[in-house]
C-alpha positions in Angstrom: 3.0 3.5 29.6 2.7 2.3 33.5 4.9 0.4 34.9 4.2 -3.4 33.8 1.4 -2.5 31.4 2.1 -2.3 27.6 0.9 1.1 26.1 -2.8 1.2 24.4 -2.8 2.2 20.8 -5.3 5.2 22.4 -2.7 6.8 24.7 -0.7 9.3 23.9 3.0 8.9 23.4 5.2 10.6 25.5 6.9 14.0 23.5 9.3 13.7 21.2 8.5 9.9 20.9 7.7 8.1 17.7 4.5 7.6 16.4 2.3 5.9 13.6 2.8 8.8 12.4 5.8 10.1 12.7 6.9 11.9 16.0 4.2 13.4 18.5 3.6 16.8 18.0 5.0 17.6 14.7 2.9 20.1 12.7 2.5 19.7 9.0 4.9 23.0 9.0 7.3 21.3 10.4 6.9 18.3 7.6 6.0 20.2 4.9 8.9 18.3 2.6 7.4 15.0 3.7 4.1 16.4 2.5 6.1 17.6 -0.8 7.5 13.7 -1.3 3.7 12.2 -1.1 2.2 14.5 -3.4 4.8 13.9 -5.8 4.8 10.3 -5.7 1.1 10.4 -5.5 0.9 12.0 -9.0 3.1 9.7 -10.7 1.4 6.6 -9.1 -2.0 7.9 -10.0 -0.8 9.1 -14.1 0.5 5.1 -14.1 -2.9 3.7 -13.3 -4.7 6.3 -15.4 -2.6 5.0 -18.2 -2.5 1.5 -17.9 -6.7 1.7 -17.1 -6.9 3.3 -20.6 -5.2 1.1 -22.4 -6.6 -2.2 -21.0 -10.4 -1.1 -20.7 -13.1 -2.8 -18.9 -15.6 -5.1 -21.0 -19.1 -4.4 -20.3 -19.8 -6.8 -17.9 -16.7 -8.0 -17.7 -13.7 -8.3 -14.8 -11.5 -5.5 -14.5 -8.5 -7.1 -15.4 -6.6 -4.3 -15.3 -7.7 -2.4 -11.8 -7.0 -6.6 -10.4 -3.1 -6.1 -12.3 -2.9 -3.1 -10.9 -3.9 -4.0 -7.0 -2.2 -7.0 -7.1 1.4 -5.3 -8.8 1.1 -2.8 -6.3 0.7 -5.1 -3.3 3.7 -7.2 -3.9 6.0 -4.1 -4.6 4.8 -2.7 -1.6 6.5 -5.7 -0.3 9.3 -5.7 -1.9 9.7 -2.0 -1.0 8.9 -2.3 3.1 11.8 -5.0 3.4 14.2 -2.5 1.7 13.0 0.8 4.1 12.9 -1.3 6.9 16.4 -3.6 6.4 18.8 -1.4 4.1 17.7 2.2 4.1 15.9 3.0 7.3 17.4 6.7 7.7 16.1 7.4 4.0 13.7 10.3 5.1 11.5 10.3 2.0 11.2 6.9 0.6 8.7 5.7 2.4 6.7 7.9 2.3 7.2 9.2 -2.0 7.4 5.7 -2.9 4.9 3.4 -0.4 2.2 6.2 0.4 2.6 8.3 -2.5 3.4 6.3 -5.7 1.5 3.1 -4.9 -0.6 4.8 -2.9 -1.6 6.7 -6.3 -1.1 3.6 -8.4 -3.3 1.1 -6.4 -6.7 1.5 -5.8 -8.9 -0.7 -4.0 -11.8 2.1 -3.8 -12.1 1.6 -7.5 -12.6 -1.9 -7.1 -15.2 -1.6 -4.7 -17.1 0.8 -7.3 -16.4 -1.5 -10.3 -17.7 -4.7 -8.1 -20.9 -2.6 -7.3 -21.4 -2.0 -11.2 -21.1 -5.4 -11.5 -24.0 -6.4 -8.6 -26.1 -3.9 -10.4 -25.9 -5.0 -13.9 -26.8 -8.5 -12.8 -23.1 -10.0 -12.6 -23.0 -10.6 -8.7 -21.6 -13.8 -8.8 -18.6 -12.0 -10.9 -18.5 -9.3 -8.6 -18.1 -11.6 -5.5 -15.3 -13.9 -7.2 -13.8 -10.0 -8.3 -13.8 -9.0 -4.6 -12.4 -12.5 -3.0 -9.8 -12.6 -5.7 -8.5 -9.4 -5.3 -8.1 -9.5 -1.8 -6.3 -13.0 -1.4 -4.2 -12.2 -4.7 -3.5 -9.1 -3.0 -2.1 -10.4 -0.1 -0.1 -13.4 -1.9 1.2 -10.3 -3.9 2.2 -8.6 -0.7 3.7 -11.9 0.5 5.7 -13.0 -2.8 7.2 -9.0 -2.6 8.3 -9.3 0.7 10.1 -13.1 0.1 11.7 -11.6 -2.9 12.9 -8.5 -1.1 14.0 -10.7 2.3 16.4 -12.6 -0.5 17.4 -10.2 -2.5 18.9 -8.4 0.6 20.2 -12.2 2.0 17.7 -12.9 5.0 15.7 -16.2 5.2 11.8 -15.9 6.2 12.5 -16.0 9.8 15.4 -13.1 10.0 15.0 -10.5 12.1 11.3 -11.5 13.1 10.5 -11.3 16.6 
């Protein structure tokens, strides 16, 4: 960064610094049980969605109810989980990433609601697949919102706590 002029996304962080992510220079070698943590996480997320798709199917021509549950549930406790990483156990090396990227990573699925909404569009249900889309979006976000209030009072901060 020079002097007086805040970094660009673009340029490279200095060695040893952290980054998006993680720390600049890092091989996948030398993260290997980062790696391990994701993959792991990533199964189990993606089993729980395979599961909970198969026993709430999708009605021909119908919303699917249970890819929206599914988006929705994953955005709040990915919420609910950020306060906790990020206010009580910021030194816990593998949480983040087994639980946030890996097991609703797996879990939650927003490709599959893009491929469901374009089944929709071309089975003639457009107006469905357009109120499918908006709804997941916004309830995904007030998901993401309701889990992060409920984590900041579970571990005692107000809304404004800590934000700067």
């Amino acid at each position: 960064m020079a002097a007086g002029r805040p970094a660009s996304a673009l340029e490279p962080e200095p060695s040893g610094s952290p980054g998006a992510l993680g720390v600049v220079g890092q091989t996948v070698r030398e993260r290997w049980d980062v790696l391990i943590a994701i993959a792991v996480g990533g199964a189990a997320g993606s089993l729980a969605r395979w599961r909970i798709e198969q026993a709430w199917p999708v009605r021909a021509g119908g919303v699917p109810w249970a890819t929206f549950a599914i988006n929705v549930t994953g955005c709040a406790l990915l919420g609910l989980l950020m306060v906790f990483v990020l206010q009580r156990w910021p030194n816990a090396r593998y949480l983040r990433p087994a639980l946030g990227t890996g097991v609703l990573g797996g879990f939650t699925t927003f490709s599959t609601a893009m491929a469901e909404s374009r089944a929709l569009i071309v089975h003639g249900n457009g107006v469905v697949a357009a109120g499918y889309l908006v709804g997941s979006v916004v309830a995904g976000l007030l998901g993401a919102w309701i889990g992060t209030v409920a984590g900041r009072r579970v571990v005692g901060l107000g809304l404004r706590d800590g934000v700067t």
